[in-house]
TIBAFI-825431 format. One record per atom (N, C-alpha, C): z negated, y, x negated; residue in one letter; atom name. Coordinates in steps of 0.02 Angstrom, whole numbers. Atoms other than C-alpha are relative to their C-alpha. Example, Ala and Ser with C-alpha at 12.3 -4.5 7.8 and 13.67 -1.06 7.14 Angstrom:
REM residues 2
PT_zz_yy_xx_r_a
PT_0_-59_-45_A_N
PT_-390_-225_-615_A_CA
PT_0_60_-45_A_C
PT_3_-59_42_S_N
PT_-357_-53_-684_S_CA
PT_-37_55_39_S_C
This chain:
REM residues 107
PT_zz_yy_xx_r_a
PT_0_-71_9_X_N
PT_-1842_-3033_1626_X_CA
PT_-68_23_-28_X_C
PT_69_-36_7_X_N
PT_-2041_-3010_1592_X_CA
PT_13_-48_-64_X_C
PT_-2_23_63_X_N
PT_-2010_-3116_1445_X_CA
PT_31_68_-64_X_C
PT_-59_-43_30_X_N
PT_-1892_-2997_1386_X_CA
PT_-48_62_-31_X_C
PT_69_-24_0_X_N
PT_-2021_-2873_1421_X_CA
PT_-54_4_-58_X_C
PT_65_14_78_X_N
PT_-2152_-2935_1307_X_CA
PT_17_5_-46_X_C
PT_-36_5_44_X_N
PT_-2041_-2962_1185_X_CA
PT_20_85_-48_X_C
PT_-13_-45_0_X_N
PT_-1984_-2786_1178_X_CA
PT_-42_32_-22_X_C
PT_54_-29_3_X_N
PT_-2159_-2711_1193_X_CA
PT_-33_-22_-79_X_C
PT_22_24_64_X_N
PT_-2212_-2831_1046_X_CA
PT_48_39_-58_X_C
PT_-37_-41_72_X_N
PT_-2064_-2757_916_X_CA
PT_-13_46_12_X_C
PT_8_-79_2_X_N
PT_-2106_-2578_973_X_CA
PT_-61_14_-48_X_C
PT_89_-22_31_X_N
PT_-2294_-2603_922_X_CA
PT_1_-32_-79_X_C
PT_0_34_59_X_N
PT_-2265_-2720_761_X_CA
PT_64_14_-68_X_C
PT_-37_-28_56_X_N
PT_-2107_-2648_688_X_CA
PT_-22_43_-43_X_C
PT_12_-62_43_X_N
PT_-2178_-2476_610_X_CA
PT_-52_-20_-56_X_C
PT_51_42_73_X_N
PT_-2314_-2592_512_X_CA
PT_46_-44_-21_X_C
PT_-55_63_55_X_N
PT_-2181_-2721_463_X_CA
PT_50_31_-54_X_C
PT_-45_-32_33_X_N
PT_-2081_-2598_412_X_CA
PT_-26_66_-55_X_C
PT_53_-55_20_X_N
PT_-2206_-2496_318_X_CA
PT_-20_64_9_X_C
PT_12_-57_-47_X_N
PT_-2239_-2363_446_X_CA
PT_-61_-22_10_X_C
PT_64_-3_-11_X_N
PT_-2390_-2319_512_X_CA
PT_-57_56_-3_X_C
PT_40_-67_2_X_N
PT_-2454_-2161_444_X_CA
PT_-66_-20_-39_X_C
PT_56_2_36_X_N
PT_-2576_-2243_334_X_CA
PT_-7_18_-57_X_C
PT_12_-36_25_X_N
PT_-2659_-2200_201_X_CA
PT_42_-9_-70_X_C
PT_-53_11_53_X_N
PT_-2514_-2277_73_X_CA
PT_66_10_12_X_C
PT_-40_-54_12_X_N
PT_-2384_-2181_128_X_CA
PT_-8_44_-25_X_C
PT_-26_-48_56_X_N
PT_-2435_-2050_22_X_CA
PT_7_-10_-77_X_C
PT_-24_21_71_X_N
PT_-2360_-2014_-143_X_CA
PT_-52_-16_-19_X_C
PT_49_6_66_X_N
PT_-2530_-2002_-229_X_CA
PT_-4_-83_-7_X_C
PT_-3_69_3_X_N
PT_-2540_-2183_-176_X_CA
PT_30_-57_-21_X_C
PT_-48_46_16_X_N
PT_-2392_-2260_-180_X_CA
PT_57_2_-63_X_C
PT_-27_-3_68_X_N
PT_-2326_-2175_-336_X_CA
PT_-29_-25_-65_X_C
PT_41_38_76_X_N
PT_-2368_-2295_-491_X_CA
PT_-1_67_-47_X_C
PT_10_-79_31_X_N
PT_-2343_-2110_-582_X_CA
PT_-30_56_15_X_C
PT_58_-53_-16_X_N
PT_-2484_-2020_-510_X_CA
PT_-45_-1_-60_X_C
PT_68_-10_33_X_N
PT_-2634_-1976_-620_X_CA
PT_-21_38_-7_X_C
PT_40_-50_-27_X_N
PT_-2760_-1889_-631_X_CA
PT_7_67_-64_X_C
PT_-43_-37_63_X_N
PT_-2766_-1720_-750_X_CA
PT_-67_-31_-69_X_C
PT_38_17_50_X_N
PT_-2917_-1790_-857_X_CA
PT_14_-66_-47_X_C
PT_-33_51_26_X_N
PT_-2811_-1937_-882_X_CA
PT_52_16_-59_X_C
PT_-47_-60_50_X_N
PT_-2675_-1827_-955_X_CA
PT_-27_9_-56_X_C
PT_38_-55_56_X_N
PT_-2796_-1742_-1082_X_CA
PT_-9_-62_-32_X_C
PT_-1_53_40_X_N
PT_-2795_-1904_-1165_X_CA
PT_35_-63_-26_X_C
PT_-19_17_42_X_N
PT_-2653_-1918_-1229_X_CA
PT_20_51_-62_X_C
PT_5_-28_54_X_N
PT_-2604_-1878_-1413_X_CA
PT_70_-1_-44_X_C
PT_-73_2_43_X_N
PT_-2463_-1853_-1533_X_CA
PT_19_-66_-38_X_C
PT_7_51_6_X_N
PT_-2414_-2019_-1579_X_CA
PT_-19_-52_11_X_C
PT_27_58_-37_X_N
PT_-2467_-2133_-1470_X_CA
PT_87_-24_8_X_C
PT_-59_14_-34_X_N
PT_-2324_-2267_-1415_X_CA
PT_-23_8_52_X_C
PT_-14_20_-91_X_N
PT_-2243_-2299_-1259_X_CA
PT_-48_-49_34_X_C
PT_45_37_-35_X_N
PT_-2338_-2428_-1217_X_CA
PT_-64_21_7_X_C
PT_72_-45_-14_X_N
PT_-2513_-2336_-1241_X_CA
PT_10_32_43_X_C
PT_-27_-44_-79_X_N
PT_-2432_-2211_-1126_X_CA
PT_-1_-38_63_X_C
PT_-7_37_-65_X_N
PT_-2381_-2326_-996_X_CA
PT_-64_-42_34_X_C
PT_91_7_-3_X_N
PT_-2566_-2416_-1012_X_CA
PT_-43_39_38_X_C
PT_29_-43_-21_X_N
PT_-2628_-2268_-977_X_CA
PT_12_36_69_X_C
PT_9_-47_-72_X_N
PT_-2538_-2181_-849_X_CA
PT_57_-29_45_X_C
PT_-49_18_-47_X_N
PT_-2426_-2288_-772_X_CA
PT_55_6_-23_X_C
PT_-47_-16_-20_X_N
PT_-2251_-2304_-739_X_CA
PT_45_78_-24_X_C
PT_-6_-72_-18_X_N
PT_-2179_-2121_-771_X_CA
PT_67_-6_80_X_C
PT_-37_-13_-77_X_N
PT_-2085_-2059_-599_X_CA
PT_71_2_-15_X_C
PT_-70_-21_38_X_N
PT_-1929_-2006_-719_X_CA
PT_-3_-17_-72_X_C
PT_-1_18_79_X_N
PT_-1886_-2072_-879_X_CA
PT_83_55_-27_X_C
PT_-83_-46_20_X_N
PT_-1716_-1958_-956_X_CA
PT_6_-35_-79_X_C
PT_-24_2_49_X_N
PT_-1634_-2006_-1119_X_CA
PT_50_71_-23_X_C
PT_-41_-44_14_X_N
PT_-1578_-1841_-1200_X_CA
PT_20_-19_-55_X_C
PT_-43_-13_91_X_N
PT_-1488_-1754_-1356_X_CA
PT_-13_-55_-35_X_C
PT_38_20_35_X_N
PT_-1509_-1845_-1484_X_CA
PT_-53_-65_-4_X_C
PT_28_67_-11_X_N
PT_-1591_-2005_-1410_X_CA
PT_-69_9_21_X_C
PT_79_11_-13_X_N
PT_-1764_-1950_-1386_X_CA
PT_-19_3_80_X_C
PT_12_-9_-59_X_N
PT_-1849_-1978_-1210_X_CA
PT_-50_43_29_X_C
PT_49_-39_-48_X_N
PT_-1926_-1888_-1075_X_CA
PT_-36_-58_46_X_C
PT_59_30_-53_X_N
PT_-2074_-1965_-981_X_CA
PT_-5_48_52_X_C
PT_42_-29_-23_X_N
PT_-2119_-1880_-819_X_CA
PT_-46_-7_43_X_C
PT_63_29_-20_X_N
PT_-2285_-1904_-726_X_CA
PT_-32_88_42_X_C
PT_17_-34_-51_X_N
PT_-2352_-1817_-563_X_CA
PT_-42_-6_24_X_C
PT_56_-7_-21_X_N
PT_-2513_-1770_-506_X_CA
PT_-1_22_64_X_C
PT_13_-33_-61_X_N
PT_-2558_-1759_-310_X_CA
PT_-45_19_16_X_C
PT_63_-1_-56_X_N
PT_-2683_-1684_-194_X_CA
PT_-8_-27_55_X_C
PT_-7_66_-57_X_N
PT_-2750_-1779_-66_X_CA
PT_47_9_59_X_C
PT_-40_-2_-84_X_N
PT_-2625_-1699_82_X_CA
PT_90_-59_-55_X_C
PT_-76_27_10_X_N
PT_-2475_-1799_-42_X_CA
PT_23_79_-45_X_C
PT_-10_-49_5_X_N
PT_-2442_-1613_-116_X_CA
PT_14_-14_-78_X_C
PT_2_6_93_X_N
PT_-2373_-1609_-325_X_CA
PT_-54_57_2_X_C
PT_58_-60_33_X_N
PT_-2524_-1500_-400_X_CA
PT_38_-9_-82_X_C
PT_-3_-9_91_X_N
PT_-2487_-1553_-596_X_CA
PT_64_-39_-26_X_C
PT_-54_11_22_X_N
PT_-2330_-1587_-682_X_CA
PT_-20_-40_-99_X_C
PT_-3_2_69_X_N
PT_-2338_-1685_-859_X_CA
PT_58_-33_-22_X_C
PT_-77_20_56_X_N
PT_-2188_-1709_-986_X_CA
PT_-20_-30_-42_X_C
PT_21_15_82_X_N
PT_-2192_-1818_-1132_X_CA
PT_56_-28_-19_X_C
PT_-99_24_41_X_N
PT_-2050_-1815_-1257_X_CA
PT_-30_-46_-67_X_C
PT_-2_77_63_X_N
PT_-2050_-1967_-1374_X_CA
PT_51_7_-54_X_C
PT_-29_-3_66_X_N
PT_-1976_-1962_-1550_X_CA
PT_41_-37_-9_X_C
PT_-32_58_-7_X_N
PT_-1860_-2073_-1627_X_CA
PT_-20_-53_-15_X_C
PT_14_47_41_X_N
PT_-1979_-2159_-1700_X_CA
PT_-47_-40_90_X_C
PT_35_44_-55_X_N
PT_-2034_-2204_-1502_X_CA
PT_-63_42_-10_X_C
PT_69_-31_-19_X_N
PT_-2198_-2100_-1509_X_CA
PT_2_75_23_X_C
PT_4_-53_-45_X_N
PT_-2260_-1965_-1430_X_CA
PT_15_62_-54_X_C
PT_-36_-80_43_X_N
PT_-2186_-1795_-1508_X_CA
PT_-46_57_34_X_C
PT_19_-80_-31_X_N
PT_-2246_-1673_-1379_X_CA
PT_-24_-19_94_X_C
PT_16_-10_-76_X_N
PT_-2341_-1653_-1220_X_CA
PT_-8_81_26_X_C
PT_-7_-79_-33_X_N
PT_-2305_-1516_-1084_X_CA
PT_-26_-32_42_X_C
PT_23_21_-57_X_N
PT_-2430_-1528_-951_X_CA
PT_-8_96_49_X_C
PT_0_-47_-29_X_N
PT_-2427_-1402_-811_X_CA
PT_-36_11_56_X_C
PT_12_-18_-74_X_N
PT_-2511_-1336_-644_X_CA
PT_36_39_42_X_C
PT_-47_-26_-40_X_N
PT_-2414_-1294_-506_X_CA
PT_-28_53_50_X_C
């Protein structure tokens, strides 16, 4: 029975880190989203850059969309340190695959 015990006590205390609980400091998005960046990061990109320069640069995007017409949406999210969206950026890609247009925003 005190085996049992220990046993018990041990998964209570070791599950919430095994299981990536914990409350540390990579539970938050800013962290654990490969599509965070920063906004000075943003400001450098340009009309025609590829995808891959993009992705180089800022990661991952959080949302990729294929609209009308074939061209894509990138989107990419900026946090504050509580985990909070502050900045929103869009980038629509051409057909030729490069950058067409950036919408960057503050929330």
């Amino acid at each position: 029975m005190r085996a049992l015990f220990v046993v018990t006590v041990a998964m209570i205390c070791v599950l919430p880190v095994a299981c990536g609980g914990g409350g540390g400091e990579a539970d938050s998005p800013a962290v654990a989203d490969t599509a965070a960046y920063t906004d000075s990061t943003a400001e450098l990109l340009e009309q025609g850059m590829e995808q891959d320069e993009v992705r180089n640069l800022l990661g991952e995007p959080r949302t990729r969309v294929t609209m009308e017409g074939g061209q894509e949406r990138w989107t990419y999210y900026s946090y504050d340190p509580q985990g909070q969206i502050v900045a929103r950026t869009m980038i629509i890609f051409g057909d030729d695959a490069t950058v067409a247009e950036v919408f960057h925003g503050q929330r």
